[in-house]
C-alpha positions, -999 to +999 in steps of 0.1 A: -559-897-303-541-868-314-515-864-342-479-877-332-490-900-302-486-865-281-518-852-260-530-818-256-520-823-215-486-832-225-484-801-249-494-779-223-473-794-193-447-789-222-455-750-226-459-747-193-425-759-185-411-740-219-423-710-194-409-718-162-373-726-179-372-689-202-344-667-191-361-632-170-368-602-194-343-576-190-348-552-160-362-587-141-333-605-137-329-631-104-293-629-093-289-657-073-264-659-047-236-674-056-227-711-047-195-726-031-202-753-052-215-761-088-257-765-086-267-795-105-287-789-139-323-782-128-348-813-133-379-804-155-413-810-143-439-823-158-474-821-142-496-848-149-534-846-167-546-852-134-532-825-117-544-802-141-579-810-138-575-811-099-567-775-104-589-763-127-615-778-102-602-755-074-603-724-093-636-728-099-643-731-066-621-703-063-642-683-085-674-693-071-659-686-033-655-650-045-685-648-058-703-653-029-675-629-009-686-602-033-727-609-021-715-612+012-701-580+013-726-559-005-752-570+025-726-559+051-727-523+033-764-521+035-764-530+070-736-513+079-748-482+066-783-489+089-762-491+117-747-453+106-785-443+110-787-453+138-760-441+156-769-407+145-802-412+159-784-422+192-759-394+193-786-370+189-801-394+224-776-390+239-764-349+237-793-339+268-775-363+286-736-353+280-749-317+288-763-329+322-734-344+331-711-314+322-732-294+342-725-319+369-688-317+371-689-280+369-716-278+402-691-302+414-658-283+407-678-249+421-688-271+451-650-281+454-638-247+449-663-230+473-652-253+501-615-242+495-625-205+496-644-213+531-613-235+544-597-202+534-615-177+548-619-202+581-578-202+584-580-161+577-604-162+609-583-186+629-547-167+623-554-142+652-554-174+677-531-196+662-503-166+663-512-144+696-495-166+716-464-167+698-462-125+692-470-123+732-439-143+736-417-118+717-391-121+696-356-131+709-365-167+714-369-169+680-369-143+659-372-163+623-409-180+635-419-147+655-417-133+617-432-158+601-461-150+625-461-113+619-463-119+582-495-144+590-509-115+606-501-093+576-516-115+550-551-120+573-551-085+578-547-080+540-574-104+537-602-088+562-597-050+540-604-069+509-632-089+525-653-064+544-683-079+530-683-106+553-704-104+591-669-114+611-642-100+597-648-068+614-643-082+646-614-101+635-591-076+620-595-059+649-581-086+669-555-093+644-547-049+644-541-056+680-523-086+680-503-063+650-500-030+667-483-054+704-460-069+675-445-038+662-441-027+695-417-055+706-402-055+668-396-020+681-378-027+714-360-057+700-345-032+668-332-006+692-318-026+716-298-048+687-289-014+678-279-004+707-263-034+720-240-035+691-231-002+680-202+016+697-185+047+689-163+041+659-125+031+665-105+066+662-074+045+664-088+026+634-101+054+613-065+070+617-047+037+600-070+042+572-062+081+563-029+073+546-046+047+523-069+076+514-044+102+511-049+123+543-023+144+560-026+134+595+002+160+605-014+181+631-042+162+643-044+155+675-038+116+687-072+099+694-079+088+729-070+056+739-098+043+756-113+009+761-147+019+750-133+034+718-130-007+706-163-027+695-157-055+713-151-084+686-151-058+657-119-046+640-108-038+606-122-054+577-110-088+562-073-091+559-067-068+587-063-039+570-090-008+559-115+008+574-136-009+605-163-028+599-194-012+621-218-043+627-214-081+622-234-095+591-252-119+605-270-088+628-272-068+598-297-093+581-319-096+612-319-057+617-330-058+581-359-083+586-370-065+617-373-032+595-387-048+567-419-064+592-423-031+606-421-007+578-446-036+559-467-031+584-471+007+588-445+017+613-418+029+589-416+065+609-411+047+643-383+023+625-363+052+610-364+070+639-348+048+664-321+041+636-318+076+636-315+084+671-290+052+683-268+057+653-272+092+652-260+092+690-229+067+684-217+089+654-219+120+673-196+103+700-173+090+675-165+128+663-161+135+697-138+111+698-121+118+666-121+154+683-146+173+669-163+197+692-195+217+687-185+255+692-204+287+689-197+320+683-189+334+713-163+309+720-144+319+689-147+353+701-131+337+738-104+321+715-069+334+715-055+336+682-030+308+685-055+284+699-077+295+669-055+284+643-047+252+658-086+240+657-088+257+619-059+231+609-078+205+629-116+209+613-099+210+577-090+174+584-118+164+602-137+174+574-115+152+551-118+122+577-154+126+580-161+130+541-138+103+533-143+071+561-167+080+590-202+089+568-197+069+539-194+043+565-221+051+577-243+051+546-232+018+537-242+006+572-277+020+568-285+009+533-271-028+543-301-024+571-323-010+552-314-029+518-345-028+497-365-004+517-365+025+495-367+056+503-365+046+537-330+033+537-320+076+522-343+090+549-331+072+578-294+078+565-302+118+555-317+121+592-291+104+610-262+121+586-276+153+596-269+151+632-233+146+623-228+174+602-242+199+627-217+191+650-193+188+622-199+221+607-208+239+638-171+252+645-172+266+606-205+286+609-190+301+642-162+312+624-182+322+594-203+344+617-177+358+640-157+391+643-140+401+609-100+404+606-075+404+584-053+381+598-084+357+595-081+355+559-058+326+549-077+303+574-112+311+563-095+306+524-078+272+535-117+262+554-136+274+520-114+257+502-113+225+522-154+226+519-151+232+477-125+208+472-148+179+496-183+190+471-177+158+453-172+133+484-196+151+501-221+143+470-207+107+476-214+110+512-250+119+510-262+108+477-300+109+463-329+133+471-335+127+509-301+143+515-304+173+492-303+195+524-273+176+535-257+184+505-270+224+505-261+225+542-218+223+533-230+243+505-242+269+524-213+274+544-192+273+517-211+307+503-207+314+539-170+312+539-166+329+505-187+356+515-162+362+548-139+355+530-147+387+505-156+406+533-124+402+551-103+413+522-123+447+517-117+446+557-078+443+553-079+470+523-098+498+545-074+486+577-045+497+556-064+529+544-075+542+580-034+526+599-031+566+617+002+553+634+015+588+643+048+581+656+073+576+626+101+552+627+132+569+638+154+556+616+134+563+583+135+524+578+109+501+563+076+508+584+062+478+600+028+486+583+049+479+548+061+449+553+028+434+568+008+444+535+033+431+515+040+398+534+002+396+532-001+405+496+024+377+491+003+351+511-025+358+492-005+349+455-008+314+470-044+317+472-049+334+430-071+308+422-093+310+448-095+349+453-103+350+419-128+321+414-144+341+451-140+379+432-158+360+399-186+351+420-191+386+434-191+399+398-220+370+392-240+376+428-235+421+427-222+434+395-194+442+378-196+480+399-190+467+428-152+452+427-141+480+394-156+511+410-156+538+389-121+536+374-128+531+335-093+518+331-097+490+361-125+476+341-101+461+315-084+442+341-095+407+360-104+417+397-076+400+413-054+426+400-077+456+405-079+447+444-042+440+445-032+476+429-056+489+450-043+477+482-008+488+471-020+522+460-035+527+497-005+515+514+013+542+493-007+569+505-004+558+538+029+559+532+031+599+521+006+607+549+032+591+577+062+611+558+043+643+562+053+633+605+092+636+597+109+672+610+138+665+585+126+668+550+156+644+544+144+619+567+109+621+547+127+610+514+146+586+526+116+575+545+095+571+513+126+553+494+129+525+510+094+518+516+088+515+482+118+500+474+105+476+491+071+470+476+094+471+441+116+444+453+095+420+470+070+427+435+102+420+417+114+386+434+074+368+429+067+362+391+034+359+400+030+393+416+053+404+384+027+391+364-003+406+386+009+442+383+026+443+354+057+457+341+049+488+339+038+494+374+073+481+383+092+505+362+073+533+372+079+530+410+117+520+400+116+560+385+097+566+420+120+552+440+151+571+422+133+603+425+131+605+461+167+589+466+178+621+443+152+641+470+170+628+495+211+638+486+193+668+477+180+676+507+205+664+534+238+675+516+227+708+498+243+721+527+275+708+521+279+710+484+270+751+492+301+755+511+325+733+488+309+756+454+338+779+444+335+815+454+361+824+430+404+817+428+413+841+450+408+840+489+425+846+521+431+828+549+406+839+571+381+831+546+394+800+544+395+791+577+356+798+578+349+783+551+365+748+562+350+753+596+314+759+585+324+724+555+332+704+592+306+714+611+280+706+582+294+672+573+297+666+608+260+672+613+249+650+586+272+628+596+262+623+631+222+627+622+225+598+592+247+578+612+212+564+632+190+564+597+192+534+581+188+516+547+177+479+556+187+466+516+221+463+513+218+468+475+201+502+482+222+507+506+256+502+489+241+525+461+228+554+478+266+558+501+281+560+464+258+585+455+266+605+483+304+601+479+302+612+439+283+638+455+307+652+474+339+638+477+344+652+436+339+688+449+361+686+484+393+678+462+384+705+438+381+732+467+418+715+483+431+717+450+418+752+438+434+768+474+462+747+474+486+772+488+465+786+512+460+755+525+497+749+531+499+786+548+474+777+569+493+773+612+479+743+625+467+723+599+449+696+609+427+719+632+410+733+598+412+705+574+399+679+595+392+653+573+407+637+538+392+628+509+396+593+517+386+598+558+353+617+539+346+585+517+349+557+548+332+583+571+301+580+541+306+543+540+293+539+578+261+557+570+227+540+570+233+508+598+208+526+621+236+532+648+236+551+679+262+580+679+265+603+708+297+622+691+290+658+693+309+681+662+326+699+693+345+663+698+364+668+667+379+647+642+387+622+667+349+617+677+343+606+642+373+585+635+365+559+661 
């Protein structure tokens, strides 16, 4: 019995209570939820001596339990790791046999591969007869599995050249080259007569609505036939009703492009772009024709009158427009739309088919370019060069790429054409003014119809300055500088424009003196040579740009000119006079008188009467040279009235010698120069003259 009546079980059911009821160390605190209600005070318990022992007993079974575990699984390891040992042993079994059986499923995947390739190569063989039927039928009925076919044929036929190895395939492509070459022979037929079927001449009516919305002057061209075939039947403008036409449908567009794409796949690209190029190439022809252009040689330019001539130049300068504009780039667009994805043979069908055009086109400018020479030829020839210069960058839009490079050089070879005329036909006008031999003067000492033409065409060519000089640059660039200066060191400083303009005027000039040498009247030779070049100097005078071209000091100096051989002219036709009216001395009788106003009347009369049919065309010139005349004279008739005075009032029947006044001698003057026809004879009298 222990001390205090309390056992050692009751002790430690005490302690082991004492444990269960101490507070959690700090960090492993229990937060219990909280209650709705108060908790009663927990109950202690107390575990009896016999449950202690009953416990104790179980962990020492416990204890021996895990013992046993622990032996348990020691003999699991060792046998465990026999089984490793073995394993190995039957892995390394078993490797001879994996190996045979990979082997396996490859002979079996080569087995299963092999028979595909001879299922292949079987269909290869059988294409030929599954298809011939269906290419021996054609393709209208149905063109999208006729195709299909002809694409069968293409991949066997691929297949025999890569397979020559094997015994059959000899005799198979050849069937399936037959079958090929009687394919493309009805793709053939069937894309020329969709072509043809469908392709009419364009609609000139239509292409004529379009030129305003491109900017072309229609004034001039001739109206378009109005013909039923000039319509496509169910093809007009293009969506919206307005624009150019459309040319083909789209829905025959894409089976004109699979057509071409099976034959030019299939080897007959050359017979393809030719049948494009002769249907289309036909249609376009006969929509120029339509349009009005014409193809014309040489010798019927040379047949041409000149009116006629110059109506078809106007006409080709816009057909050229129209053409460069609407009807080839049409065209273009319509072949690369067939032959879309087909390069090059989209360019080379177009370049082939464009170059039928242009020959007819350009036909009626190489005529000209090539045909007689005149100078009344050159402002048409200027307005056709520079109708083909100013197209250069539509025409490269017209016939783009390398397959129409000779398109392109054929316009530029007529253009070097044309500027070469062009060149040609100016040094032409400049030696026709040189070698004019007229020999029968004007009468009336007026302006000389070779005058005005020169200048009238002088002044036509200011509208061209641009263009005569860009044609005279290229001369410099093609022959030298020697060969537009000559050997004038001073015409070297100058731009060539100028140098040829001088040129011409200084051979008109000399024309000029050698037709003056033709007057009788030395008179009539000045007044011949004055207003001629008064003329040049006026018309020069009135254009700043021929101002500008010959400067101001070639004006001035033929003003002086022009003075000199009006002062020529009073010199030579009135000397006369003025000799009889010069005083003789104060003193004279009256017979000496009389003679001396009777040879005055019959002079003035002569001059009078002689001048009365000259004439002075500018009223300017004209007003000034009659004043000349009258300070010329009239000054020194008073002074001989006034200096014999009174033998002039001694004088019997006045009027019979002093026949005229001073003021009848100044209005008499005034009716000089209007180019009339007198028949008054001196004899008549005073009353002859006073009409």
């Amino acid at each position: 019995m222990n001390r205090g009546g309390t056992s050692t079980t009751d002790r430690a059911a005490a302690r082991h209570q004492q444990h269960h009821s101490l507070p959690a160390r700090r960090g492993e605190e229990h937060h219990e939820p909280p209650a709705t209600a108060t908790k009663p005070a927990r109950r202690r318990v107390v575990i009896s001596a016999a449950e202690v022992r009953r416990l104790n007993a179980q962990a020492g079974q416990l204890r021996e339990v895990l013992g046993k575990s622990k032996a348990v699984s020691e003999e699991m390891i060792t046998i465990l790791n026999t089984f490793d040992a073995r394993l190995t042993n039957l892995e390394t079994a078993m490797r001879p046999i994996q190996a045979r059986t990979l082997a396996f499923r490859k002979a079996h995947a080569n087995i299963d591969a092999t028979i595909r390739a001879v299922e292949t190569v079987l269909d290869k063989f059988d294409i030929p007869q599954q298809v011939e039927q269906r290419i021996k039928d054609g393709p209208r009925r149905d063109l999208e599995a006729y195709l299909a076919a002809v694409d069968m044929l293409q991949e066997a036929l691929l297949f025999f050249d890569s397979h020559r190895n094997y015994k059959s395939s000899e005799g198979a492509a050849l069937q399936a080259r037959g079958l090929m070459k009687e394919a493309m022979g009805m793709l053939e037929a069937d894309f020329r007569q969709l072509l043809a079927n469908n392709s009419k001449p364009m609609d000139v009516a239509k292409i004529i609505e379009a030129m305003p919305e491109l900017g072309i002057d229609l004034a001039g061209l001739p109206p378009p036939a109005q013909t039923p075939e000039n319509l496509i039947p169910g093809i007009g403008p293009s969506k919206g009703g307005k624009g150019p036409p459309v040319l083909l449908l789209p829905t025959l567009i894409e089976r004109l492009n699979a057509v071409a794409r099976r034959m030019i796949q299939n080897g007959a690209a050359s017979v393809c772009t030719r049948v494009y190029r002769e249907v289309r190439g036909n249609v376009l022809e006969q929509s120029l024709k339509r349009l009005g252009v014409e193809m014309v040689t040489r010798d019927d330019v040379l047949r041409m009158q000149w009116e006629e001539l110059e109506t078809k130049i106007g006409n080709w300068i816009q057909f050229i427009k129209i053409c460069m504009m609407l009807v080839f780039p049409l065209e273009r667009e319509l072949c690369y739309q067939v032959f879309a994805g087909l390069d090059p043979h989209r360019e080379i069908s177009y370049a082939e088919m464009g170059d039928r055009g242009l020959s007819l086109l350009l036909s009626f400018g190489e005529a000209i370019a090539s045909s007689q020479k005149s100078p009344e030829k050159l402002f048409v020839l200027l307005d056709m060069y520079e109708t083909i210069r100013d197209s250069m960058p539509m025409v490269t839009d017209a016939f783009p790429g390398n397959a129409c490079i000779p398109c392109r050089e054929y316009l530029r070879s007529l253009q070097r054409s044309l500027a070469e005329i062009s060149r040609d036909t100016f040094s032409e006008f400049e030696d026709a003014v040189e070698k004019d031999s007229t020999r029968t003067p004007v009468a009336d000492g007026t302006v000389h119809p070779l005058t005005s033409y020169v200048i009238n065409y002088v002044k036509f060519l200011f509208d061209y300055e641009g263009t005569l000089r860009q044609l005279f640059e290229e001369a410099e660039k093609e022959r030298g500088e020697k060969d537009w200066q000559g050997g004038d060191p001073s015409a070297r400083q100058k731009p060539r424009l100028e140098v040829a303009t001088l040129r011409i005027l200084t051979v008109l000039e000399n024309n000029l003196e050698a037709k003056a040498k033709l007057y009788k009247d030395m008179a009539l030779t000045q007044l011949f040579l004055m207003n001629n070049k008064h003329y040049i100097v006026r018309s020069i005078r009135k254009s700043d740009q021929a101002r500008q071209l010959v400067g101001e000091e070639w004006i001035q100096r033929h003003r002086k000119i022009v003075q000199q051989h009006q002062a020529m002219y009073q010199k030579l036709a009135w000397s006369k006079v003025l000799g009889v009216l010069s005083p003789q001395g104060e003193a004279i009788n009256k017979n000496a008188l009389k003679e001396k106003l009777k040879v005055f009347n019959a002079a003035f009369e002569e001059q009078y009467n002689k001048q009365l049919t000259w004439t002075i065309p500018d009223a300017e010139l004209q007003k000034v040279v009659r004043q000349a005349v009258i300070d010329q004279i009239l000054p020194a008739y008073r002074d001989m009235l006034r200096r014999y005075g009174p033998v002039v009032d001694s004088l019997k029947n006045l009027s019979k010698h002093v026949k005229y006044q001073p003021e009848d001698i100044e209005r008499l003057v005034r009716q000089l120069f209007e180019g009339r026809q007198v028949v008054a004879e001196a004899s008549k009298g005073k009353a002859s003259l006073l009409k």
